[in-house]
C-alpha positions in Angstrom: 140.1 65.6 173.4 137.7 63.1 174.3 135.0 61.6 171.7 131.3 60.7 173.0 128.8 59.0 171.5 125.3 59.3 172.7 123.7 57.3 169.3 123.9 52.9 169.7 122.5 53.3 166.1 124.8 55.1 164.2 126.3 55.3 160.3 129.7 54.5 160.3 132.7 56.4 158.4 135.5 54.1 157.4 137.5 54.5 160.3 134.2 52.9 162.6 133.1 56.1 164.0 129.7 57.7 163.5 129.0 60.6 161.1 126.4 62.2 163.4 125.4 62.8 167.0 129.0 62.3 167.6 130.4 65.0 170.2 133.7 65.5 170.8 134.1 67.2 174.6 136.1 70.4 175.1 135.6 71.3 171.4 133.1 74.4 170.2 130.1 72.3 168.5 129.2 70.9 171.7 130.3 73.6 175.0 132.4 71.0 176.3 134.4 70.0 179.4 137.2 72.5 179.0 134.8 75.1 179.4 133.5 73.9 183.0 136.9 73.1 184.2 138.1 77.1 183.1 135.5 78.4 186.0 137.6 76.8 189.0 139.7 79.9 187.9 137.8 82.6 188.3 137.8 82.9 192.2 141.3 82.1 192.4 141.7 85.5 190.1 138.8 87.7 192.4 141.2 87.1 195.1 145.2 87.3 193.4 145.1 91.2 194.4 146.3 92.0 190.7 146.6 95.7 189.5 144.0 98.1 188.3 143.1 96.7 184.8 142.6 99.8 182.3 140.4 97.2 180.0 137.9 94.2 180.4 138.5 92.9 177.5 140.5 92.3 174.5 139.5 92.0 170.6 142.6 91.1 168.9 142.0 91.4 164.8 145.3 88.8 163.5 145.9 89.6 159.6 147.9 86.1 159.2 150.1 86.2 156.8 151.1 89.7 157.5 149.8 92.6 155.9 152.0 95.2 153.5 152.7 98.4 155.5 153.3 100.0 152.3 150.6 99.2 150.5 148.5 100.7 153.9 149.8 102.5 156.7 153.4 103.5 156.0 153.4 104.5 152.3 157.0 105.7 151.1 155.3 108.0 147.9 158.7 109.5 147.2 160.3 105.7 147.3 160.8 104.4 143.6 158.2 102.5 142.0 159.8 99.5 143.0 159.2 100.2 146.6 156.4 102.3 146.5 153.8 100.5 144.6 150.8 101.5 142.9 149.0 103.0 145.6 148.6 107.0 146.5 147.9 108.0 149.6 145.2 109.8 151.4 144.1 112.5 154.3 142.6 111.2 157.1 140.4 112.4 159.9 144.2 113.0 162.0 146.3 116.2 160.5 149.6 115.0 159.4 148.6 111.4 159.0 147.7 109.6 156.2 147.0 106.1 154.9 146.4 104.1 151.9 143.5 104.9 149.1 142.2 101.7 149.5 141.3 102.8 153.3 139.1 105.8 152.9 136.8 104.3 155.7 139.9 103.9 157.9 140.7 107.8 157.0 137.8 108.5 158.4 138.5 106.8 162.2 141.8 107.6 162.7 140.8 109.7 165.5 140.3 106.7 167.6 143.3 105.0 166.8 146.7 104.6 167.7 149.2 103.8 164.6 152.6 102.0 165.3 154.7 102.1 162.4 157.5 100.6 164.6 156.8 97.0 164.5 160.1 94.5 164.3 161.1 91.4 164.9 163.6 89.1 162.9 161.9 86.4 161.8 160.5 85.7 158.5 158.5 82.3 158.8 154.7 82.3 159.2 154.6 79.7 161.5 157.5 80.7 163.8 156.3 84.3 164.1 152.7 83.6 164.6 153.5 82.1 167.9 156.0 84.9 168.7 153.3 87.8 168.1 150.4 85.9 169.6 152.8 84.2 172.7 155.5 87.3 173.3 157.8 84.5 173.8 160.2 83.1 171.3 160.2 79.7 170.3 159.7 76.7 167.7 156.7 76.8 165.3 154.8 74.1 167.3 153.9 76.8 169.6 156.0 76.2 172.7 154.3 78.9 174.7 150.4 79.6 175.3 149.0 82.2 173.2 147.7 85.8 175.2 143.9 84.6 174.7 144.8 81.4 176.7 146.8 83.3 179.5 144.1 85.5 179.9 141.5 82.2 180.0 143.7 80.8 183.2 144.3 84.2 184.7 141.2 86.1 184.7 138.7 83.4 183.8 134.6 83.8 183.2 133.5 87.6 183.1 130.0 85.9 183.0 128.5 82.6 181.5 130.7 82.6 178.1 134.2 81.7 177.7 136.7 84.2 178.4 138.6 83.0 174.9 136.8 83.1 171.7 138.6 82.3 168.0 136.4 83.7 165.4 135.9 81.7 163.1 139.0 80.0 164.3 142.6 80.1 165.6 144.9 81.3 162.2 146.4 78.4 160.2 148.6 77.5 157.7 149.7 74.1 157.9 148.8 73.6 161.6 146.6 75.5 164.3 148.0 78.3 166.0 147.3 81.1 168.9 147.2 77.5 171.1 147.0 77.2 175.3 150.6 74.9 174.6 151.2 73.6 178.3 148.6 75.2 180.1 146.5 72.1 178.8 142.9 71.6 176.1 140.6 73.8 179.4 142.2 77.0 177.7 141.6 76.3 174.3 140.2 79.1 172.3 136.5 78.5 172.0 135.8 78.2 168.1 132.8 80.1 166.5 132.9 79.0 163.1 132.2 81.3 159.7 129.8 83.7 161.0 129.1 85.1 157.1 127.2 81.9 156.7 124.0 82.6 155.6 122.9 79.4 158.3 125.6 80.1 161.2 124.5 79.0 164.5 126.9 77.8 167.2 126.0 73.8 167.8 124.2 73.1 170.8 124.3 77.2 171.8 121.8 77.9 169.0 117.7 76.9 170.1 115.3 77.1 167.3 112.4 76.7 166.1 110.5 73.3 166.5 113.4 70.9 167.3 114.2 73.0 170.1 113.3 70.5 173.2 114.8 67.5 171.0 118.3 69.8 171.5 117.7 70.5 174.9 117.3 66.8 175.8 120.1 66.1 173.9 122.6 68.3 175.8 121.1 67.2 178.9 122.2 63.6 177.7 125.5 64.7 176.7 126.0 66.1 180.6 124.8 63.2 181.8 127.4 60.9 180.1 130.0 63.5 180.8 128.7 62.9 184.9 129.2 59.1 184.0 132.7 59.6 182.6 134.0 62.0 185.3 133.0 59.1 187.5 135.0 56.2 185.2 138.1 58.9 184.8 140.5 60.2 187.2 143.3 62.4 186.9 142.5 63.5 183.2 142.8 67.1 182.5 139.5 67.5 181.0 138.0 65.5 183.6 139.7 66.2 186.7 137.6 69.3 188.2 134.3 68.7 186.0 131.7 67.7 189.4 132.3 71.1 190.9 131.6 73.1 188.0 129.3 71.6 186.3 126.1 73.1 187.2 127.9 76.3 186.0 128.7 74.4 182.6 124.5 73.3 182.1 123.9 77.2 182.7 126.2 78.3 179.6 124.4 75.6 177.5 121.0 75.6 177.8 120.9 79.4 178.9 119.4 82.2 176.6 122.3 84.5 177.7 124.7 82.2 175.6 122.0 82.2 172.7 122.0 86.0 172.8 125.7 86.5 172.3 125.9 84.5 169.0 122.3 85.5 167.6 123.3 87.8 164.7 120.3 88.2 163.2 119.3 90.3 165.7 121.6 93.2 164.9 119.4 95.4 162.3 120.5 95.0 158.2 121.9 98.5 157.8 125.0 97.7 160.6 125.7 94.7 159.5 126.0 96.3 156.1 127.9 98.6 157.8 130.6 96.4 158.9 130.2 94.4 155.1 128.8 91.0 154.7 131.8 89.1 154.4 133.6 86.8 156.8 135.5 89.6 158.5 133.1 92.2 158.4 130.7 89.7 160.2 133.5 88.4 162.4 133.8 92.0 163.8 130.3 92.2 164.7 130.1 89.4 166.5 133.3 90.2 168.5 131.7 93.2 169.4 128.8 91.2 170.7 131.1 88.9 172.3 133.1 91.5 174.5 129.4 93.2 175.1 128.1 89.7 177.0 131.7 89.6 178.7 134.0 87.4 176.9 137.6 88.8 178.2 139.8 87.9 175.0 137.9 87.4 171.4 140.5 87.0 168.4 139.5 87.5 165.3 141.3 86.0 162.4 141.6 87.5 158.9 144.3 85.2 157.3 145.1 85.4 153.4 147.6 88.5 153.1 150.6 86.6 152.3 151.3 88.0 148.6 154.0 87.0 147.1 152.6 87.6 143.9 149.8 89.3 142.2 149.7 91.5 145.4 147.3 94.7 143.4 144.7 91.7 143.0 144.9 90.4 146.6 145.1 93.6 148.2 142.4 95.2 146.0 139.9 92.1 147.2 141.1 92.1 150.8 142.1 95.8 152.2 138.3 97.3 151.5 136.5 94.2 153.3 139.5 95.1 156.3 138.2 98.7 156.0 134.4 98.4 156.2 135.0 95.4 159.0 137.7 97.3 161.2 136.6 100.9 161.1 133.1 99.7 161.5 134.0 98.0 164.9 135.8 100.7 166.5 132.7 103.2 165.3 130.2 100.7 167.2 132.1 100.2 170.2 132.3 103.8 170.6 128.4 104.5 170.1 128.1 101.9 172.5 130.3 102.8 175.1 132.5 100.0 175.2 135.4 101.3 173.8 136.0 103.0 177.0 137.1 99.3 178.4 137.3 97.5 175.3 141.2 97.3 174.4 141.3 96.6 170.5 144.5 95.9 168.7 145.0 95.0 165.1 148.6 93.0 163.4 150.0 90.0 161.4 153.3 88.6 162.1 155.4 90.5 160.0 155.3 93.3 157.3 156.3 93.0 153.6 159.6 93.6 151.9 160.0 96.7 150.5 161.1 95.6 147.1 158.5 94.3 144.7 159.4 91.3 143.5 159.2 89.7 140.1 155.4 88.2 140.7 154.8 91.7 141.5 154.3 90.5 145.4 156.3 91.3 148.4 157.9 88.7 150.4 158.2 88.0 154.4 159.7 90.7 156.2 160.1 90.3 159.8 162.0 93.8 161.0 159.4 96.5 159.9 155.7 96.3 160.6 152.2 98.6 161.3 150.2 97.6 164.5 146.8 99.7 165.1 145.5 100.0 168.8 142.4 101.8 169.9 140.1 101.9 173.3 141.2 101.7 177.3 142.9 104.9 177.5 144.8 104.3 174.5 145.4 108.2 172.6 143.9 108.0 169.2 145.1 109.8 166.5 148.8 109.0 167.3 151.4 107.8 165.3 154.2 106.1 167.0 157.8 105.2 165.6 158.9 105.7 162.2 160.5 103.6 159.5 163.4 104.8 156.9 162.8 106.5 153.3 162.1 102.6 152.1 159.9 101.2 155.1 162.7 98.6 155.7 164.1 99.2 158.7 162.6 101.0 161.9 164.5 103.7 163.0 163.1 104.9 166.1 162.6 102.3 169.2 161.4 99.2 167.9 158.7 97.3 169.5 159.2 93.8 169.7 156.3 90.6 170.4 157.1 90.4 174.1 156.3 94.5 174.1 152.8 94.1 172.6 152.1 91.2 174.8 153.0 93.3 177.8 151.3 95.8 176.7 147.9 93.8 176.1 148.5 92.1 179.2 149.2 95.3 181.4 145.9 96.6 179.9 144.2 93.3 181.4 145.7 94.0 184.8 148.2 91.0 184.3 151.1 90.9 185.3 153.3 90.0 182.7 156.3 88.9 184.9 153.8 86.2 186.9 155.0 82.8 187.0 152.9 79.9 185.7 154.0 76.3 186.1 154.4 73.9 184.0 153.0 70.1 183.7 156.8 68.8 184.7 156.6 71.6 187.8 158.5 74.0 186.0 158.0 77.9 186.8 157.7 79.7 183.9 156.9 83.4 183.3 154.6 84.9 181.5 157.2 86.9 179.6 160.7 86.7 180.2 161.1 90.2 178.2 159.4 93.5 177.2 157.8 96.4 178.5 154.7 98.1 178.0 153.9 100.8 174.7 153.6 103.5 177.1 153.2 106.2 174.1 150.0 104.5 173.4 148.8 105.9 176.7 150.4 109.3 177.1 
């Protein structure tokens, strides 16, 4: 990350660095160089002769902390109380299938969605399985391997002026940021949107308004030219190194009213943003519909807060009805729209729950049973694939591991997931050293 300052005459924090007009390049506030370098990509992809790609993009809804599969979509009603919970469930829109009460929205849109109740993995810390999931490779919980929105940011690049990776509002967290680009380097960052519930969200130096408008333009036009004066000070750095030749591309993504557009909420009408619920998630949705709709190729949209360990009625009570309006809302709009045709959307956490209700009345960690949702590019709605036993434990048909999703998101994209990257010490690397696709999704 590199820190510019285009003020001579600014406050200081206690450390001796400004509070404002202080821009940090390659973060979101201020579009900066990673996003220029990621466009030296995109040719390179036009002309790697990859496969037929069923989707164009990618909306990936993470539930960090990993949502209960009992409590939702694999309910065990002739389980004991103990395992069952306090939840009935309920009909949907898909004979034979049925979810949790708290999902009558969900009930309703089952048609267009693709249910895997065969999730598993062994692995029972956040941290550890977060970069599994989101990576499809196995490592440490510093993220050892780059997350699927960053592949898909080096591999396939721009699909227009935004970023091909978007984190909304952010990458998940618990003690440290995850869904990273690890050693493919700060250019395939996920681009960071912020809260957009906030009744004042605008992305920084995106967003023109009213009369200050010119002021903003002039200042982004300063912050380019110090960037110009920095690529010519700075060799070799990552962030640096390939600025020059995209950087006309870079002022287009600022200061154009395409990138405005994308982010401009307010211009969706009252009752569909009711629709989708005015909430963080809800509102996350909608703009990762708008997103994929201006062409960003992988949006993630994080909805953390489902680790209950205790008090779990409470949580999930608060929680699974904003998850309802936000998710079934989404795959309704893409559909209207059209884009669901190309739109792949897919929907998990990082493990499941444990059966047993513990003595907070919470479910722990449970890393070998899970539910994944998938809907859009070809994918069969109103399918449910694998099975768990009588206590949602254990799966007992064919379980679908992280480097199996990943494939299958990947596959989707016209990746291939056995392609070799390299690594800063000139180390080939594939993508995924495991897996194969969900083929049921598409049959």
């Amino acid at each position: 990350m590199l820190d510019i300052s285009l003020n001579q005459k600014m406050r200081h924090r206690c450390d001796g660095v400004g509070r404002r007009d202080f821009l940090r390049v390659g973060a979101l506030g201020t579009l900066g160089l990673s996003l220029p370098q990621l466009l030296q990509h995109e040719a390179a992809a036009a002309a790697s002769g990859r496969k037929p790609a069923r989707a164009k993009s990618v909306i990936l809804v993470y539930l960090g902390g990993g949502l209960s599969h009992h409590d939702t979509f694999d309910m065990k009603p002739d389980a004991p109380e103990e395992i069952r919970g306090k939840y009935k469930p309920i009909d949907s829109n898909v004979a034979g299938t049925r979810v949790g009460e708290l999902l009558p929205l969900m009930a309703k849109t089952m048609d267009k969605t693709a249910l895997v109740r065969s999730g598993a993995h062994n692995n029972d810390h956040h941290e550890t399985a977060t970069n599994w999931v989101l990576s499809g490779r196995f490592g440490s919980p510093f993220g050892d391997y780059p997350a699927m929105g960053a592949v898909v940011a080096h591999e396939l690049g721009f699909q227009g002026i935004l970023p091909p990776y978007v984190a909304v509002p952010r990458n998940p967290s618990f003690t440290w940021e995850l869904g990273k680009s690890a050693f493919l380097g700060g250019r395939y960052e996920s681009f960071k949107t912020g809260d957009p519930n906030d009744a004042d969200f605008k992305v920084r130096d995106v967003a023109v308004t009213g009369p200050a408008a010119p002021k903003r333009v002039e200042r982004r036009q300063s912050l380019l030219a110090a960037v110009d004066q920095l690529a010519r000070d700075v060799r070799g750095n990552d962030q640096l190194a390939t600025y020059d030749e995209f950087r006309g591309r870079a002022a287009d993504m600022i200061l154009s009213p395409a990138g405005r557009e994308a982010f401009s909420l307010e211009k969706e009408n009252d009752k569909l943003r009711d629709r989708y619920g005015r909430h963080t998630f809800g509102q996350s949705c909608l703009l990762a519909r708008r997103l994929v709709e201006s062409g960003v190729r992988f949006v993630t949209v994080n909805f953390g807060g489902w680790d209950h360990h205790a008090k779990i009625w409470d949580g999930l009570e608060k929680m699974v009805p904003q998850f309802d309006a936000g998710f079934s809302a989404l795959l309704d709009d893409l559909s209207e729209r059209g884009l669901l045709d190309d739109t792949l959307v897919a929907c998990f956490g990082e493990f499941g729950r444990t059966p047993i209700i513990n003595k907070d009345k919470g479910r722990d960690h449970w890393g070998p049973a899970a539910s994944l949702l998938f809907a859009g590019a070809g994918v069969k709605g109103g399918k449910v694939i694998g099975a768990t036993d009588k206590q949602g434990a254990y799966v007992t048909t064919r379980g679908y591991r992280p480097a199996d999703v990943c494939y299958t998101i990947y596959d989707a994209l016209g990746i291939d997931p056995h392609r070799t990257l390299t690594t800063p010490d000139g180390r080939p690397l594939e993508i995924l050293d495991e897996g194969e696709p969900i083929r049921e999704l598409f049959a």
